[in-house]
C-alpha positions as CSV (number, residue, x, y, z in Angstrom):
1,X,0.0,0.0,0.0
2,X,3.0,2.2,0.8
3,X,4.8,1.7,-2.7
4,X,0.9,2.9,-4.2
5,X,0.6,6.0,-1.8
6,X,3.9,7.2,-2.8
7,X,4.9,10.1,-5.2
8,X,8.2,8.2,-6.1
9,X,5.7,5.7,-7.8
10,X,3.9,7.5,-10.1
11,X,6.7,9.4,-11.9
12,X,6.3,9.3,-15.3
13,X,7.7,10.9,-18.9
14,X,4.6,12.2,-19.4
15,X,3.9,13.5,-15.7
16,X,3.6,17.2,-14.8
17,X,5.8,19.2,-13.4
18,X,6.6,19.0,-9.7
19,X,7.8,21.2,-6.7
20,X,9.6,20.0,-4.1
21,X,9.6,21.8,-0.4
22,X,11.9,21.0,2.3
23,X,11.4,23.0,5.7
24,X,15.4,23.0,7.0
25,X,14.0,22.0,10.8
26,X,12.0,19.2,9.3
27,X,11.9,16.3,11.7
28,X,9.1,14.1,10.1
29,X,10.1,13.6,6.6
30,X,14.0,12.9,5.3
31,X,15.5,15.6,2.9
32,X,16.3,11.9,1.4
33,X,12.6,11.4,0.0
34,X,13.2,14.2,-1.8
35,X,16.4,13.9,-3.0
36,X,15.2,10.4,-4.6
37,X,12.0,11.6,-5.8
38,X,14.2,14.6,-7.6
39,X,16.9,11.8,-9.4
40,X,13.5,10.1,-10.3
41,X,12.4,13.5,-11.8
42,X,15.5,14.0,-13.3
43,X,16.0,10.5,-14.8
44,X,12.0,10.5,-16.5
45,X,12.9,14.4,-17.8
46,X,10.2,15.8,-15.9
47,X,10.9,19.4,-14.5
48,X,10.8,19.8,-11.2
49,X,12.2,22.6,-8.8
50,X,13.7,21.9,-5.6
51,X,14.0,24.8,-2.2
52,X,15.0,23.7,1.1
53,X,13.4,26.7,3.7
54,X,15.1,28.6,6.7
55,X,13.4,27.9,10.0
56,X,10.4,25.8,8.5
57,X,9.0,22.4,10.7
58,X,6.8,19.7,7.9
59,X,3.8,21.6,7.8
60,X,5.4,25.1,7.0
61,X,2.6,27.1,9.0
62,X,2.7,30.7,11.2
63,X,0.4,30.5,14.1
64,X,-0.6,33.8,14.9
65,X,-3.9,34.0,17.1
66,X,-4.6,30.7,17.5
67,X,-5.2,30.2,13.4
68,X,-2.6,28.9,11.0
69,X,-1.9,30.7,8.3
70,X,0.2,29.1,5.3
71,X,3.2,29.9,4.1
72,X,2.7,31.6,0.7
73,X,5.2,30.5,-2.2
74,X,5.9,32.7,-4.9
């Protein structure tokens, strides 16, 4: 069910592109995943951009007020 549910899966030649976000304080996901899924990118020719963010956690939120708001990506 894993090897289904995961991006790394599903590349393809004919796939869309793909962004890839790494918060640098990340501890729930490896910067590894990404690095695969970005050779796997690479290898199919599918573009892709890759950023690693200063002082973000996994779920790359403010919290101001008790609300979350998301951090915007230009």
């Amino acid at each position: 069910m894993y090897n289904e549910a995961s991006s790394i899966s599903h590349v393809d030649r004919n796939g869309h592109s793909a962004l890839l976000i790494d918060g640098k304080i990340d501890a729930i996901a490896s910067v590894k995943n990404s690095y695969t899924l970005a050779v796997e990118l690479k290898k199919a020719s599918v573009q892709y951009t890759y950023d690693r963010i200063d002082d973000r956690p996994h779920l790359m939120v403010f919290f101001a007020n008790h609300r979350a708001y998301p951090l915007a990506v230009s």
